[in-house]
DRENFI-999309 format. One record per residue (C-alpha): residue number from 1; residue in one letter; chain; x, y, z. Coordinates in nm, 4 decimals, always signed. Example, Ala and Ser with C-alpha at 12.3 -4.5 7.8 and 13.67 -1.06 7.14 Angstrom:
DRENFI-999309
- rokol|gudo|marba|xx|yy|zz
- 1|A|A|+1.2300|-0.4500|+0.7800
- 2|S|A|+1.3670|-0.1060|+0.7140
***
This chain:
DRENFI-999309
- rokol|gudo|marba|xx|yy|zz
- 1|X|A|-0.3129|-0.0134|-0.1224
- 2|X|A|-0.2001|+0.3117|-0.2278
- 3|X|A|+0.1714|+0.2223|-0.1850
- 4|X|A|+0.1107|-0.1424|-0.4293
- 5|X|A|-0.0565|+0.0890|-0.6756
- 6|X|A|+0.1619|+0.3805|-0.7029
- 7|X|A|+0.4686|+0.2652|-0.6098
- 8|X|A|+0.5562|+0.4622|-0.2936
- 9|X|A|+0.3935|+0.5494|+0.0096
- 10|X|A|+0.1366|+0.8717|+0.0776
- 11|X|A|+0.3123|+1.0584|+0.3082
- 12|X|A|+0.7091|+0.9266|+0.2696
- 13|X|A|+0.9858|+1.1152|+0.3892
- 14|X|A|+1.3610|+1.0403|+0.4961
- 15|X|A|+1.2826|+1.1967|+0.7641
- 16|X|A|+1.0165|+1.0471|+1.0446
- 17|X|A|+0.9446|+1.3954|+1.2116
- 18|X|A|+0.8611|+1.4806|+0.8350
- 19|X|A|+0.6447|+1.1645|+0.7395
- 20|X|A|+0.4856|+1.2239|+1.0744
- 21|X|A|+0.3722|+1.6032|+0.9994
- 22|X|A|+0.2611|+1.4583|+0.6720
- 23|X|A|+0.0431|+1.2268|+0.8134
- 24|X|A|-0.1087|+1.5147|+1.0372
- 25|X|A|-0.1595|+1.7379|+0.8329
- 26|X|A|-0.3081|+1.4757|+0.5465
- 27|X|A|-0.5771|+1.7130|+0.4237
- 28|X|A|-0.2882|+1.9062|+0.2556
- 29|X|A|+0.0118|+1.6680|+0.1946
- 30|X|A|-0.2149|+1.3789|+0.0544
- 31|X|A|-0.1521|+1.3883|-0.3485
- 32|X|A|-0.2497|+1.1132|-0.6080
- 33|X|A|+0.0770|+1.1325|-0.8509
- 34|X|A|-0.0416|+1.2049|-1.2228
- 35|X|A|+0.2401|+1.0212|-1.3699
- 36|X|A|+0.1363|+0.6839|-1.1161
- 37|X|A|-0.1538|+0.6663|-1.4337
- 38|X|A|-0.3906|+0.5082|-1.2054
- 39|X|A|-0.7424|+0.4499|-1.3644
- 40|X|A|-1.0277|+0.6660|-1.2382
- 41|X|A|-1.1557|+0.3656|-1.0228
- 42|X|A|-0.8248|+0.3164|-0.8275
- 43|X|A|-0.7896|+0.6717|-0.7616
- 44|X|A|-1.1583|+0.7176|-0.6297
- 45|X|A|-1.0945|+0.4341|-0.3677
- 46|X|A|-0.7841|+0.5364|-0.2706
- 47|X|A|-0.9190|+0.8747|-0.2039
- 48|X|A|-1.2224|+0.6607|-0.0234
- 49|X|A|-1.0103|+0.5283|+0.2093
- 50|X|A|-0.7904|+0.8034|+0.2844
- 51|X|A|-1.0208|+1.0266|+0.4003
- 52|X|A|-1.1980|+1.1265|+0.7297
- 53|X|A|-1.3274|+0.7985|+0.9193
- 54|X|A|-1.7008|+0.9275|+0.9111
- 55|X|A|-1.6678|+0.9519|+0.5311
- 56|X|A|-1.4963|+0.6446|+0.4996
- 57|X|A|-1.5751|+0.3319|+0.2196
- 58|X|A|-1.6773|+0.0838|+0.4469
- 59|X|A|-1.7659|+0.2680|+0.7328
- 60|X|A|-2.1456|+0.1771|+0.6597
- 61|X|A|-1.9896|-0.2352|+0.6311
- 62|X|A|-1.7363|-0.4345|+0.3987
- 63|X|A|-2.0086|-0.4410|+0.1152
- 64|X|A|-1.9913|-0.0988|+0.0159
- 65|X|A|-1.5498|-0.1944|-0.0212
- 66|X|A|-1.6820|-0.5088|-0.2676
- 67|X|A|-1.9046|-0.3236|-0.4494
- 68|X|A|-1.6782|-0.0441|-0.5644
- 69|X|A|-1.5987|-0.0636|-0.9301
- 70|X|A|-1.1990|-0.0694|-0.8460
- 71|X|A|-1.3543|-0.4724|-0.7579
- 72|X|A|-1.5665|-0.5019|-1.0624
- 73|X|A|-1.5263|-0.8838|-1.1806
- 74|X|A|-1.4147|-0.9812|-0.8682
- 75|X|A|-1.6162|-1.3056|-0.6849
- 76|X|A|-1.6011|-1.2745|-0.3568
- 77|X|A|-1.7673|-1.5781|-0.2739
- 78|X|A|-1.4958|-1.8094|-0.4363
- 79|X|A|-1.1636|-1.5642|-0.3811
- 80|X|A|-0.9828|-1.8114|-0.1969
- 81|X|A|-1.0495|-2.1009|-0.4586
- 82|X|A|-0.9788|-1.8596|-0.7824
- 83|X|A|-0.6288|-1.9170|-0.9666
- 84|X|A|-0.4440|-1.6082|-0.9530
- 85|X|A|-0.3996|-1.4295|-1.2683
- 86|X|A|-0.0243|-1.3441|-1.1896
- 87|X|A|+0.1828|-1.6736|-1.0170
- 88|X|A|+0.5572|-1.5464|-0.9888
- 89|X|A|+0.8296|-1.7576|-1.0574
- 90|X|A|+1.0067|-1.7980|-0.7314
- 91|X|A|+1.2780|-2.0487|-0.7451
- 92|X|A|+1.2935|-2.1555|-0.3491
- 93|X|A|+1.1945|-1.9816|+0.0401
- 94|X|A|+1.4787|-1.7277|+0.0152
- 95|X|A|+1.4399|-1.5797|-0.3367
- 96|X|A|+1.3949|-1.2090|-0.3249
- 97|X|A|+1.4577|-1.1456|-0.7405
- 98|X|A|+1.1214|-1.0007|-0.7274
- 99|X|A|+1.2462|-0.7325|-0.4833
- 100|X|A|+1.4322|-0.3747|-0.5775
- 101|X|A|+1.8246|-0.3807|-0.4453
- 102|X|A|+1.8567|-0.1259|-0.2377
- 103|X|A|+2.2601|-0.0508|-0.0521
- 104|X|A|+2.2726|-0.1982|+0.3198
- 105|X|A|+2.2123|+0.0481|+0.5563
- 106|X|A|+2.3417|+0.0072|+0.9115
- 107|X|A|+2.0862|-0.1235|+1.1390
- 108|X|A|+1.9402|+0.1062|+1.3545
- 109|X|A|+1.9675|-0.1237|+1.6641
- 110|X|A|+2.2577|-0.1289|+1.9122
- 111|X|A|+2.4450|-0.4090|+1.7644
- 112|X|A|+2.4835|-0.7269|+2.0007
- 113|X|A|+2.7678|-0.7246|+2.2628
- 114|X|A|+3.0183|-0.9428|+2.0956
- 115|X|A|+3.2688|-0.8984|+2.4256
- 116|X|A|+2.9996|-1.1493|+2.6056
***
């Protein structure tokens, strides 16, 4: 969730020794950006659900997830039946214009043994 709504996620690094030390030490590395301009209600859940597990939203049961205000206007009763407000244009299975470019990077698996 946080990574859809701002863009990135909490504890990124290039480095995975880094991200990991992030993640550990959460309490201090965890930061809401300013400039993500996230309404009050996004940021209180996010900081809901990144928290300790015993202060957790919906530690007490999924209700108290639908019933924060981040889901105001939502109906959970007929979600699955409810047109979408955003439908993307995607022009067939493989279209991925909806996607940043990034530059190939080399995959970090051996390659295949072509000599077989």
């Amino acid at each position: 969730m946080f990574e859809m709504l701002v863009g990135y996620p909490p504890f990124f690094s290039d480095e995975p020794s880094i991200t990991c030390q992030k993640i550990l030490q959460w309490r201090k590395t965890l930061t809401i950006p300013d400039d993500a301009k996230l309404s009050s209600e996004a940021t209180d859940i996010l900081k809901r659900l990144l928290c300790d597990a015993d202060n957790r939203l919906g530690a007490g049961g999924i209700h108290e997830i639908k019933k924060h205000p981040f889901f105001k206007g939502i109906d959970w009763e007929k979600l699955r039946t409810t047109k979408s407000p955003f439908i993307p244009d995607v022009k067939d299975d493989e279209d991925c214009s909806r996607f940043d470019k990034f530059d190939e990077e080399a995959p970090f698996y051996p390659p295949e043994d072509s000599s077989s």
